[in-house]
C-alpha positions in Angstrom: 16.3 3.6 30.1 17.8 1.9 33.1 15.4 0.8 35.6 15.3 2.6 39.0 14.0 5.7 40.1 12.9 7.6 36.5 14.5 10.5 36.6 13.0 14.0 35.2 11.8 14.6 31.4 9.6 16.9 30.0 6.9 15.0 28.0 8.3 15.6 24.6 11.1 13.5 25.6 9.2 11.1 27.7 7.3 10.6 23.9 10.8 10.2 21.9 12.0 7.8 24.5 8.6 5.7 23.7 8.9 5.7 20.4 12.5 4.3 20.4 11.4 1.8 23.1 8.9 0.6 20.6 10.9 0.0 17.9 10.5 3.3 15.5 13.1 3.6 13.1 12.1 6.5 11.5 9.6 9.9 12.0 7.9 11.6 8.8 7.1 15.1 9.9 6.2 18.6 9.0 7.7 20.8 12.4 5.1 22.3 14.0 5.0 25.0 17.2 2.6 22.7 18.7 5.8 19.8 19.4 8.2 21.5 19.6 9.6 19.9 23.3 9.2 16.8 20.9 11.3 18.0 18.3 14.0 19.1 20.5 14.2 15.6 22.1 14.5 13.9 18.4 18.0 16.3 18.3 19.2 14.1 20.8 17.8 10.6 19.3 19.1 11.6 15.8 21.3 7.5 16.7 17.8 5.7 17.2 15.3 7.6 14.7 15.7 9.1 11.4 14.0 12.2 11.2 12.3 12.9 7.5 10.7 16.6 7.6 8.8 17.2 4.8 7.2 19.6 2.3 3.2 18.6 3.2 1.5 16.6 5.3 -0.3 14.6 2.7 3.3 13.4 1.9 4.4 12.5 5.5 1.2 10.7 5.8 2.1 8.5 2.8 5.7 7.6 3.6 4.8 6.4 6.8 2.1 4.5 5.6 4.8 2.8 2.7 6.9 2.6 5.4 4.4 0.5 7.3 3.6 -1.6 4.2 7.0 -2.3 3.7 8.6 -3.6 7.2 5.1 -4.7 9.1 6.2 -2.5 11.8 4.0 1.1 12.6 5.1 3.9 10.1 5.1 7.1 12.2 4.0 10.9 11.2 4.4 13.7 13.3 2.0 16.6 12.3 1.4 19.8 13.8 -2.8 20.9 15.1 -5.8 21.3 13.4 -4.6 22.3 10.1 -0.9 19.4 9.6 -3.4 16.9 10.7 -6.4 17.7 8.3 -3.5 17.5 5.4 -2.6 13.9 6.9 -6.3 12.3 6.7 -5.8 11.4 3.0 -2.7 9.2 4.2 -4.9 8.1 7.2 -7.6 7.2 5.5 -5.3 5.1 3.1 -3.4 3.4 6.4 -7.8 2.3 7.4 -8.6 1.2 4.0 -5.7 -1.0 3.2 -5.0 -2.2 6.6 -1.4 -0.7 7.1 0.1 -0.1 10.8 0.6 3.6 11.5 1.3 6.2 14.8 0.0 9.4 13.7 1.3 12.0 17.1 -0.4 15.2 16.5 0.3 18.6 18.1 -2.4 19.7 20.2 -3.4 23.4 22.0 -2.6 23.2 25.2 -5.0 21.8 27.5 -6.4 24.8 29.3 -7.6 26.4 25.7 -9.1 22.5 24.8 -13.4 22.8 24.6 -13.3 26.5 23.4 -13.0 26.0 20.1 -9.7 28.1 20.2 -7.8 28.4 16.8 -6.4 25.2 15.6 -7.7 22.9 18.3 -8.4 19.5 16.9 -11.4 17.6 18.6 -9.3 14.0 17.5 -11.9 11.7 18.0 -14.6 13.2 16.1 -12.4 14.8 13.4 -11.1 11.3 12.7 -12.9 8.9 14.3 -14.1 7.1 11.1 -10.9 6.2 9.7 -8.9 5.3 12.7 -8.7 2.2 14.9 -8.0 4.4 18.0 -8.0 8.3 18.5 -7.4 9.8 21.8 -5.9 12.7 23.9 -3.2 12.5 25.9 -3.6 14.8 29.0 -1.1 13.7 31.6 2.8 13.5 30.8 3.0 10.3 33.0 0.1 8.8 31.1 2.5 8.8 27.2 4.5 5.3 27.6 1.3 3.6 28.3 -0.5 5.5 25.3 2.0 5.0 23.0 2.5 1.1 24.1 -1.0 1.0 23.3 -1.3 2.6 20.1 1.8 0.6 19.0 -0.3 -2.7 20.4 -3.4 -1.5 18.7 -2.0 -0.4 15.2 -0.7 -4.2 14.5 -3.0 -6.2 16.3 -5.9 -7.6 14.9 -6.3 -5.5 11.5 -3.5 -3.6 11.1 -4.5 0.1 10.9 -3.5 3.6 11.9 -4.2 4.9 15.4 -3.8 8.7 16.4 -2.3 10.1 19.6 -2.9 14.2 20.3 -1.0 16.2 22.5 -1.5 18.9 24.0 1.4 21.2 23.7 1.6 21.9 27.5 1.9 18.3 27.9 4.6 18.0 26.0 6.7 20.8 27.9 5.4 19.4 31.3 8.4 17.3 33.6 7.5 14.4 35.5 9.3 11.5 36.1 8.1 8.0 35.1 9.0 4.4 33.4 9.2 3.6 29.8 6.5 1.1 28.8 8.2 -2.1 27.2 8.0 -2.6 23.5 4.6 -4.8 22.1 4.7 -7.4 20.2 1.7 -8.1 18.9 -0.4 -11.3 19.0 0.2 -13.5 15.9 -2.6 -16.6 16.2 -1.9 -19.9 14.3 -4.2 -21.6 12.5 -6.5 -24.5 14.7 -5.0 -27.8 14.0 -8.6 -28.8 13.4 -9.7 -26.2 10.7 -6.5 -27.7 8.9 -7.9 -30.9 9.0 -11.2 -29.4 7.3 -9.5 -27.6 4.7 -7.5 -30.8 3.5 -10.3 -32.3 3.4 -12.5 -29.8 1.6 -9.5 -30.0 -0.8 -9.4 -33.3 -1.8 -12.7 -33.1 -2.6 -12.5 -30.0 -4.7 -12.1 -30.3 -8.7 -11.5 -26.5 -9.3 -9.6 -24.9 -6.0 -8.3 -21.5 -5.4 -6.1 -19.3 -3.2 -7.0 -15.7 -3.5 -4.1 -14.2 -1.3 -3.3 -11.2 0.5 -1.7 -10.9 3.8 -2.0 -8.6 6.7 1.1 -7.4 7.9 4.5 -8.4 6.0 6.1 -11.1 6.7 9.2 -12.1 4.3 8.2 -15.5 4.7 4.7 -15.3 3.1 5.5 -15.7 -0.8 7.9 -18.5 -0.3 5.6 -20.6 2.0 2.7 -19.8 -0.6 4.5 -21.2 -3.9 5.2 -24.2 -1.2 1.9 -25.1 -0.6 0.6 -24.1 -4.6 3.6 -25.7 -6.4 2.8 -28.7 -3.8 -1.2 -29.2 -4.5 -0.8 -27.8 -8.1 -3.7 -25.0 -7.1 -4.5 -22.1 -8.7 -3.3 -18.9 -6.8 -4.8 -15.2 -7.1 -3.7 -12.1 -6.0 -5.4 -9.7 -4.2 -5.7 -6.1 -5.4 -2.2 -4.3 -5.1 -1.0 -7.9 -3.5 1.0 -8.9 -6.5 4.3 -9.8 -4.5 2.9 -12.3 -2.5 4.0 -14.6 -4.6 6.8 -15.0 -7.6 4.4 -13.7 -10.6 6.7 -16.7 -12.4 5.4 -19.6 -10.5 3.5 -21.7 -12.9 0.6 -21.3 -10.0 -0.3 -17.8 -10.1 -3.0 -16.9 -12.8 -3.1 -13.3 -11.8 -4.5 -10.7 -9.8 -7.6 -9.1 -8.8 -7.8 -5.2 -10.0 -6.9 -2.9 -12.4 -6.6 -4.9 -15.8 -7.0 -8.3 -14.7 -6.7 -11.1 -16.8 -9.8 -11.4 -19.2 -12.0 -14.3 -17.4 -10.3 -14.5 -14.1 -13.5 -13.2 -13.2 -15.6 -16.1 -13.8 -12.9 -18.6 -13.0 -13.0 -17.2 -9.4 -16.8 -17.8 -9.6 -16.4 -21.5 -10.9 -14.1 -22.2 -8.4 -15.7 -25.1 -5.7 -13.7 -23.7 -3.0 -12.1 -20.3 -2.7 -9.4 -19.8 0.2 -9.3 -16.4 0.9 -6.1 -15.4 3.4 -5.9 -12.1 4.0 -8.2 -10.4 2.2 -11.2 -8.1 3.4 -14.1 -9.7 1.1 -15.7 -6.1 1.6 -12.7 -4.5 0.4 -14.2 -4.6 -3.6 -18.0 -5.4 -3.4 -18.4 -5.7 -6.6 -15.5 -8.1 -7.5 -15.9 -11.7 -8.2 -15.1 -13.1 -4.9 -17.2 -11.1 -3.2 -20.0 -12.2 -5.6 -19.2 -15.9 -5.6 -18.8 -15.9 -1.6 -22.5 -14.4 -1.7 -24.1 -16.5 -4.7 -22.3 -19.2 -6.8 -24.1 -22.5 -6.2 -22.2 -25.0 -4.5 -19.0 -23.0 -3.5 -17.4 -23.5 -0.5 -15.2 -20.6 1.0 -12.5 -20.8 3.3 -11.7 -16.9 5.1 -8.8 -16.7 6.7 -7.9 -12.8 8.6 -6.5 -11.7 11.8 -9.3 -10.1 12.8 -12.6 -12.0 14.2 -14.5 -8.8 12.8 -13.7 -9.3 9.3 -14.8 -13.3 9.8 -18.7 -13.4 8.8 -21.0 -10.9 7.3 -20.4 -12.6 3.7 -20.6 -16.0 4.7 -23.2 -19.1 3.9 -23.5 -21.9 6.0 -20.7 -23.9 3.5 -18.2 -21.2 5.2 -14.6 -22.2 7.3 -13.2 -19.0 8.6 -10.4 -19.2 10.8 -9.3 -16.0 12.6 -4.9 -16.6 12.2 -2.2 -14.7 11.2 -2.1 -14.8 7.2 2.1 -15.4 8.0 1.7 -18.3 10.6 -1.5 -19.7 8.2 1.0 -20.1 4.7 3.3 -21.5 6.8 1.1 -24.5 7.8 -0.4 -24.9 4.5 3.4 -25.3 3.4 4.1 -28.2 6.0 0.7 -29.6 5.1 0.6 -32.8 3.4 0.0 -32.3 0.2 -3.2 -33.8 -1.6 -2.5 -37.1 -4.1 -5.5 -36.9 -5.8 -5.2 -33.4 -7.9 -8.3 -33.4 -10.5 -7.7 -29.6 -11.0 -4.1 -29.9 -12.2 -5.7 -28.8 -16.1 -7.7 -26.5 -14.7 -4.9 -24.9 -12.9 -2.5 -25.0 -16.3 -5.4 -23.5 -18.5 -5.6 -20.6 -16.4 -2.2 -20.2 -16.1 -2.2 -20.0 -19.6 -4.3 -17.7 -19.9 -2.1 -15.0 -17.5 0.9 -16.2 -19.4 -1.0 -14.8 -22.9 -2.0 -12.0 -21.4 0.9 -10.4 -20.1 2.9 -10.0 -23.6 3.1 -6.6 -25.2 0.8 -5.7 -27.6 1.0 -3.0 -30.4 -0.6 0.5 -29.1 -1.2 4.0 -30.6 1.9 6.2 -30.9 5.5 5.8 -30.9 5.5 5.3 -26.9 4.4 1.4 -26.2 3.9 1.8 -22.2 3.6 -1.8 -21.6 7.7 -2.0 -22.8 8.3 0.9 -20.1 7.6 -1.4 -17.9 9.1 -4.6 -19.5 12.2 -2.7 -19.5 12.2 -0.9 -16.5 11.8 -4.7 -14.2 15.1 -5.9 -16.8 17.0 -3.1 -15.8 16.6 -2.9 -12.3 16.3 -6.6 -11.2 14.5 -8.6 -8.6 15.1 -6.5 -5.3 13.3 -3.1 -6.1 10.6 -1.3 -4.8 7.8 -0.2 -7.3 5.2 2.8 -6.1 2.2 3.8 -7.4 -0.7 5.7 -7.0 -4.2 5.6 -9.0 -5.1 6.1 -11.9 -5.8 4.2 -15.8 -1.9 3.8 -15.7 -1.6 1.7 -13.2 -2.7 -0.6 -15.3 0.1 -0.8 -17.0 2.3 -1.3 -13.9 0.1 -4.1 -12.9 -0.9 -5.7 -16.2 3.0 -6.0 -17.3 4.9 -5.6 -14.3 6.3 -9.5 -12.3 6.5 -8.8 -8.8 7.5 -11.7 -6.0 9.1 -12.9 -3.8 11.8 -10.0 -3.1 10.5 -7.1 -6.1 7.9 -5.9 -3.9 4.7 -3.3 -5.5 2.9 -1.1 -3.2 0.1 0.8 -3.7 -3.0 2.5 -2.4 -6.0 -0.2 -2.0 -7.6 3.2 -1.1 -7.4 4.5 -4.8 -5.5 7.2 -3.4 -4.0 9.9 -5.9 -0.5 11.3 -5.7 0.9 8.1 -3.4 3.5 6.9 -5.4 6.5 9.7 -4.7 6.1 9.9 -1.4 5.5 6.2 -0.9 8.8 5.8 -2.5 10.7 8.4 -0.1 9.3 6.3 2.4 10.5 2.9 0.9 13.5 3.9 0.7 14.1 4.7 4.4 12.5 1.2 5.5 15.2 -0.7 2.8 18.2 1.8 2.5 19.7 -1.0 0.6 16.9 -0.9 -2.2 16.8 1.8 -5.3 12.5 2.9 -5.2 10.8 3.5 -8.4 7.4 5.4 -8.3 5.8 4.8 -11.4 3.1 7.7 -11.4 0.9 9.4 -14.2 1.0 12.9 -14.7 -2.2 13.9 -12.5 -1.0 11.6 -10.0 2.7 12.7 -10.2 2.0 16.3 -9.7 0.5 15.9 -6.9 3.1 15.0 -5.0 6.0 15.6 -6.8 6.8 18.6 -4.0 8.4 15.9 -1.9 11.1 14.9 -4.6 12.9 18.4 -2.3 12.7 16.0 0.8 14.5 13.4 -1.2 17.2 15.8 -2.2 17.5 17.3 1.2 17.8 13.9 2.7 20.1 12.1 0.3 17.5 10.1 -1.0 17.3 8.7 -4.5 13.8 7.4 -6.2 13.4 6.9 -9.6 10.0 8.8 -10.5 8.8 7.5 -14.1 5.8 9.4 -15.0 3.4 7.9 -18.1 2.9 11.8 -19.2 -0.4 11.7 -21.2 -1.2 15.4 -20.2 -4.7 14.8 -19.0 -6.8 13.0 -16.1 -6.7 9.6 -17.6 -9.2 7.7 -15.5 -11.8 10.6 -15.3 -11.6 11.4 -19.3 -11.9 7.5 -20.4 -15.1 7.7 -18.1 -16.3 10.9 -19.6 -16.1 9.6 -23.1 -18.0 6.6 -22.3 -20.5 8.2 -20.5 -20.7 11.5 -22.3 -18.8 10.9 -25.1 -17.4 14.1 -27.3 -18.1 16.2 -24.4 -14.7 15.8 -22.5 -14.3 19.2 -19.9 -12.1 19.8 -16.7 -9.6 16.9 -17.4 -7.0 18.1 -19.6 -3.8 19.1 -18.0 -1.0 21.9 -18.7 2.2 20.7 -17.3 5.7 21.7 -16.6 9.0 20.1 -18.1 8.9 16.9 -15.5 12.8 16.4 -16.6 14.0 20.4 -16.0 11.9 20.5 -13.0 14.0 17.2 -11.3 17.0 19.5 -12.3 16.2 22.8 -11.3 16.3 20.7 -7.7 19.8 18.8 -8.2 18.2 15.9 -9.2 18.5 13.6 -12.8 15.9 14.5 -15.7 15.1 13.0 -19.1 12.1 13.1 -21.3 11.2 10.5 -23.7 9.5 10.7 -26.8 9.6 6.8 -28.2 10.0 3.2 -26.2 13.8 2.4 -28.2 14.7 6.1 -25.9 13.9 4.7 -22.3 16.3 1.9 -21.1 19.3 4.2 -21.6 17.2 6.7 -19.7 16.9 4.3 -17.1 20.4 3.4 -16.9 21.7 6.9 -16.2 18.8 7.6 -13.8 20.5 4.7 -12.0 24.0 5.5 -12.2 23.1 9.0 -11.1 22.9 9.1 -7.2 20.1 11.9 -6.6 16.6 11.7 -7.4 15.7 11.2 -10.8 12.6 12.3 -13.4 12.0 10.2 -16.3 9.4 11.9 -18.1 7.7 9.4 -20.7 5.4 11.3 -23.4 2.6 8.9 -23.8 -0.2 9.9 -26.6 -3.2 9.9 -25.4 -5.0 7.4 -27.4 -3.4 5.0 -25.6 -5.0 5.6 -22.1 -5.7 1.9 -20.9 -4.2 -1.6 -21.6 -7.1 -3.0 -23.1 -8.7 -0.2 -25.3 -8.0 3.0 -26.8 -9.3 6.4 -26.2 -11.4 6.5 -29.5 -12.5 3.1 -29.0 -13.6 4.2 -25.6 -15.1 7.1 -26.9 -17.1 5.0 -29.9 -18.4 2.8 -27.3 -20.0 5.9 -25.9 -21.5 7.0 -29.0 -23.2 3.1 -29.7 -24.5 3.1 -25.8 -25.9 7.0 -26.3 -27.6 5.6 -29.7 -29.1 2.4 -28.3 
């Protein structure tokens, strides 16, 4: 807006106005009554914001969270009261747990009905307190640039995270005139000269070194700078869990990632490690995972925790700690520039483990005539080193994660939260943060389902994902637990399900269902060519539920723990 005397607006578009100051490319939204002076000043931004209204809230919640993940910038959701926002909390409380920036602007009752428990009014900061940065209520029409400047602020700053904004819907039809806030950039701190210093020196005294890396928001600069420095000092580099692309998966450096099938005995190679550099990562994220453990216990190791927050720097260090509160972006690009360290006794060490990952990741033989680790073998030939892959939760994620090389431009995203039914919507959402890039959501059929409501927003809005669902027809996860625990006594986690493929058609979109691995590639390549949203449905048999064992083995190490 040109400065001067602000002219008249009702708060709806006072809010719209905000949003394009700060930067917002995009709105996921169910409508709601509550907004609807909001909605009606997004017909007349249609040039600055792309509006995505879709089937549930779950699934608005999620795209703006991808979309977050994705371009480092605050994914927004729109929901309606009470009720819209409830459905949102799963995405919310994914945006907490894995640190992602996200606006969440809520319709409120309008103020006068607020404190009487009237239908649909949402108390925000109770309700959601817990897993937000920031809740609050906006009141006073003249009071929304400066709240949404801050929740912009707050939402990258620091840890990234999702902050909540209600209004009340009087507010929102109130006029008053006053300034746009200017757009926040939020602070980025470089590492201390000194702490460098430290860690160089800690280095060259090291004889087993590792990088476990993450990073908090994304920066396009981060796996380049990483494979720098590693590739530079010859030093082992981890990923942290669902932080694949932080670094080119073919850089003789990386040894593999932290979560769902890791590499057999990264585990206790983090734990020999003599100094651990963690950048990025929230050692409370995984309790029970090695780093976490050797931060609290292994003799003689020193750790190095590097974060943007201050209030993730402490509660798990020992006295042999460096933690430097720095942008993980700014922090790789110092280590980069850093003078590399001559003496490198770790350069076997490094090569044995990388070994190791290298074994690791080749296909093996599994039950029936559908070998998923191929899927995904084929699926990263065909579509090259610029896509998007979504996922969820679940035992087939493994699969993606186990087989699938991601960095420096294929990016993965996925829930940190273990959230189910993420990867269609995350992919809608990926796809409006790159319009240049082709999303594939790689789901199983629990997780798929879920979700799969929102493959109607892609159609309505010209979007294309690929949505390749590992179709085993049961609860993976939760039936490999249940025959360990209780084996032979499996209830509650088989699955009926529709045809995947006809139900992609019956909505415009490409479906195909295949029955053996030789079947999928030329699947693939027509879900590509085809230019609406595609449904590869790939029948998996159920004995082969995880990468590393199959369902009856599962099932007869059951049996031997019940006997023992």
């Amino acid at each position: 807006m040109a400065k001067g005397v602000a002219p008249q607006r009702r708060g709806g578009r006072i809010l719209v106005d905000a949003l394009i100051e700060q930067g917002a490319g995009a709105v996921f939204c169910v409508p709601g009554e509550s907004y609807l002076s909001a909605l009606d000043a997004l017909y007349d931004a249609q040039q600055s914001i792309r509006l995505i209204t879709c089937r549930h809230e779950s699934g608005a919640a999620f795209m703006a969270e991808a979309y977050g993940k994705l371009t480092g910038r605050p994914g927004v959701c729109f929901v309606s009261r009470a009720p819209g926002a409830c459905n949102a909390s799963i995405g919310i409380v994914t945006a907490y747990q894995d640190s992602t920036p996200m606006v969440v602007l809520a319709g409120q009752v309008a103020r006068e009905e607020c404190g009487c428990d009237y239908p649909q009014e949402l108390p925000v900061a109770t309700a959601f307190g817990g897993m937000l940065k920031h809740a609050e209520q906006v009141d006073d029409p003249r009071r929304i640039p400066e709240a949404v400047a801050r929740a912009f602020h707050l939402a990258i700053s620091g840890r990234p995270g999702p902050v909540l904004l209600a209004f009340p819907e009087d507010v929102l039809s109130e006029s008053c005139a006053v300034e746009d806030a200017r757009a926040v950039v939020g602070p980025r701190s470089a590492p201390p000269a000194s702490a460098l210093t430290v860690l160089r020196e800690r280095l060259a005294q090291a004889k087993r070194p590792l990088v476990l890396a993450g990073f908090g928001l994304w920066n396009p600069s981060i796996p380049d700078a990483l494979a720098t420095f590693a590739e530079r000092n010859n030093i082992a580099v981890v990923a942290a869990k669902r932080r694949q692309d932080v670094i080119d998966n073919g850089h003789p450096c990386y040894i593999g990632h932290i979560g769902n099938s890791a590499v057999p005995g990264l585990s206790e190679r983090i734990c020999e490690a003599d100094l651990l550099i963690s950048v990025g990562a929230r050692l409370v994220e995984l309790p029970t995972q090695p780093y976490s453990r050797a931060s609290r216990a292994s003799a003689g190791q020193m750790l190095v925790h590097v974060h943007p927050s201050a209030d993730e720097l402490g509660p798990i260090h020992s006295q042999e700690s460096l933690v430097i509160a720095a942008d993980p972006g700014k922090f790789y690009r110092a280590l980069a520039v850093m003078p590399p360290v001559v003496s490198q006794a770790w350069r076997g060490w490094t090569q044995e483990a990388r070994a190791a990952f290298e074994a690791d990741v080749r296909p093996a033989k599994v039950p029936g005539p559908v070998n998923p680790a191929e899927i995904i073998r084929t699926m990263q030939s065909v579509l090259g080193d610029t896509a998007v892959v979504t996922m969820g939760a679940g035992n087939y994620t493994g699969w993606v994660h186990r087989f699938g090389l991601y960095g420096p431009r294929r990016r993965i995203i996925g829930p940190v939260s273990g959230a189910m039914g993420y990867g269609v919507p995350a992919a809608i959402g990926a796809q409006v943060a790159i319009p240049s890039c082709r999303p594939v959501s790689v789901s199983g059929d629990g997780c798929f389902w879920m979700t799969a409501l929102e493959l109607a927003t892609a159609r309505h809005h010209a979007l294309n994902p690929i949505c390749i669902v590992l179709n085993n027809g049961m609860y993976g996860t939760i039936r490999s637990h249940q025959e360990l625990a209780f084996p032979d006594r499996s209830v509650g986690t088989d699955l009926t399900n529709p045809d995947f493929a006809a139900y992609a058609q019956c909505l415009g979109g490409f479906g195909a269902t295949v029955r053996k691995t030789e079947e999928f590639e030329q699947a693939l390549r027509a879900a590509v060519a085809a230019t609406v949203p595609a449904v590869i449905d790939v029948r998996v048999d159920p004995e082969a539920i995880t990468t590393r064992a199959s369902l009856s083995e599962i099932r007869e190490r059951g049996r031997a723990a019940a006997l023992a």
